[in-house]
C-alpha positions as CSV (number, residue, x, y, z in Angstrom):
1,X,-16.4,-8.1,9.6
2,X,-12.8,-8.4,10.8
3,X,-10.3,-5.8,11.2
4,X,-8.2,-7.7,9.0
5,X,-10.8,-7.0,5.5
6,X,-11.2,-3.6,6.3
7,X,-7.5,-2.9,6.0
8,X,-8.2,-5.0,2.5
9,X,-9.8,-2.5,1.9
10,X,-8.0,1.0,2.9
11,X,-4.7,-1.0,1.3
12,X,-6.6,-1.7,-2.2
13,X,-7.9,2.5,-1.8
14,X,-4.2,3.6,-1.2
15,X,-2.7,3.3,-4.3
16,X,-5.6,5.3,-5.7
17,X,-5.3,8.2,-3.0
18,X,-1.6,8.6,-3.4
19,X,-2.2,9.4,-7.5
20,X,-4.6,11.4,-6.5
21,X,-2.7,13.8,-4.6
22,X,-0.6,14.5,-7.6
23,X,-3.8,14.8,-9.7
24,X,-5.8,16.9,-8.1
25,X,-2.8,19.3,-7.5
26,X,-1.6,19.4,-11.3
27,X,-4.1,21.7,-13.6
28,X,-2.7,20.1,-16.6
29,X,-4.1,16.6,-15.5
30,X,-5.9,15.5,-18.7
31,X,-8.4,12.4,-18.1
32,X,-8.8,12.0,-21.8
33,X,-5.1,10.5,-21.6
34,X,-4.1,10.5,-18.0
35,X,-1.0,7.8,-19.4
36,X,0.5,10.7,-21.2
37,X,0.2,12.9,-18.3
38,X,1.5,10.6,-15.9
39,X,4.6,10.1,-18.4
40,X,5.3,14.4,-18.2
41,X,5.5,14.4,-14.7
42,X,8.3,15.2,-12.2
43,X,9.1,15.8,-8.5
44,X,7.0,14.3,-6.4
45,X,4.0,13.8,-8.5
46,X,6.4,11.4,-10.5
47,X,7.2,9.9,-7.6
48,X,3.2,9.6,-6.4
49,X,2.7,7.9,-9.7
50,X,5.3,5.1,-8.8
51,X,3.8,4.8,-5.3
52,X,0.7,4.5,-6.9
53,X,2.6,1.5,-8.9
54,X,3.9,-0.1,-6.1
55,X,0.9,0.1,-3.7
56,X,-0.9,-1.5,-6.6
57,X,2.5,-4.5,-7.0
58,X,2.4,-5.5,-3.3
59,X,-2.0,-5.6,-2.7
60,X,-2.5,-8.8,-4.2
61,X,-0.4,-10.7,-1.9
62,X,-1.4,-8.7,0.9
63,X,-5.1,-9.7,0.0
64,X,-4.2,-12.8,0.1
65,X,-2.2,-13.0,3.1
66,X,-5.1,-11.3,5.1
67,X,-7.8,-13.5,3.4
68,X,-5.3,-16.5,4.4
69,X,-5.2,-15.8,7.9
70,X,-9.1,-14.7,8.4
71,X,-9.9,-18.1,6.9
72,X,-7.2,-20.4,8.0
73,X,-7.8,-20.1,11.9
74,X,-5.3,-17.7,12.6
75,X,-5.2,-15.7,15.8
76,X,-7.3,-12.7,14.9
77,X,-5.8,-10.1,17.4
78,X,-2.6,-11.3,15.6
79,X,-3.8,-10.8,12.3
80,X,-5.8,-7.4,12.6
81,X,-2.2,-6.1,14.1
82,X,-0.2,-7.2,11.3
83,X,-3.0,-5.8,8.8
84,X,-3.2,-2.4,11.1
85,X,0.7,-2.8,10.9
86,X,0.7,-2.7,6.7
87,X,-1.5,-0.1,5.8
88,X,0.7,2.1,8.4
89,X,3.5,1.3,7.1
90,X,2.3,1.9,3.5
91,X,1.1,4.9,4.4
92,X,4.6,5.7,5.8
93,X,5.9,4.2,2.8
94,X,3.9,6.6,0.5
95,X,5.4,10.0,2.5
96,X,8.5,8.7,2.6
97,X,8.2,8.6,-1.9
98,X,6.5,12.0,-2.1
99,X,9.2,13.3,0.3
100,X,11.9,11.8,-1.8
101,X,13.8,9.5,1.2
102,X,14.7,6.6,-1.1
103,X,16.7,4.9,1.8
104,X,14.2,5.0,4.7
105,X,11.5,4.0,1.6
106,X,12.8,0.7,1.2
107,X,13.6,0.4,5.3
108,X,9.7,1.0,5.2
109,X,8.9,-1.2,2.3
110,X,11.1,-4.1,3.8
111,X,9.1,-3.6,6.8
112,X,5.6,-4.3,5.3
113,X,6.4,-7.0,3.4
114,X,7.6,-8.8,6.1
115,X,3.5,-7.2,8.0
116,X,2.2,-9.8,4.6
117,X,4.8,-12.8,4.8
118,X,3.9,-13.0,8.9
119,X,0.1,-12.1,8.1
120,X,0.1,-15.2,5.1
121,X,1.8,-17.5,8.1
122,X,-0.2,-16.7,10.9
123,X,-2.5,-19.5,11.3
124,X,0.3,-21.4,11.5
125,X,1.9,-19.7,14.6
126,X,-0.5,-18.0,16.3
């Protein structure tokens, strides 16, 4: 299986991992209403929760851009380096929330998204 799908893959578990941090960490998590929880929280678990959000806003069109250029002819050493290139830089991204850098966050952000509009175009350049 390419590269490519397993970053599919670590980029659909992401958004889960980053809630999860703020979860695991927080004894008053209650899974019988984990909405409410989430809607108590502050700091950087607040902030994990809208990572969480956004990893979980910007997957299907990186799905799609990877499924795109896997199917579509594209170069693959291209494509598995833009994939590799947006789950690091959503990973970034996720630090750069917890640690509350709202600048360099959308630096990063920007960053990735242009990692899915190249990866979705591919096949056509590469």
């Amino acid at each position: 299986m390419p590269l490519t799908l397993w970053c599919v893959l670590i980029a659909g578990l992401l958004p889960i991992l980053t809630v999860g941090l703020a979860k695991w960490s927080d004894r008053g998590f209650d899974n019988a209403n984990p909405r409410r929880w989430a809607d108590g929280l502050t700091g950087w678990r607040k902030r994990a929760v809208a990572a969480q959000q956004n990893g979980f806003e910007v997957f299907p069109l990186f799905a799609t851009a990877a499924l795109v250029a896997v199917t579509q002819d594209g170069n693959p050493v291209t494509a598995n380096a833009l994939a590799v290139a947006f789950v690091l830089l959503r990973v970034v991204y996720v630090v750069c929330y917890l640690a509350d850098r709202p600048t360099l966050r959308s630096g990063v952000w920007s960053l990735s998204f242009l990692a899915t509009v190249a990866l979705f175009t591919s096949p056509a350049w590469s």
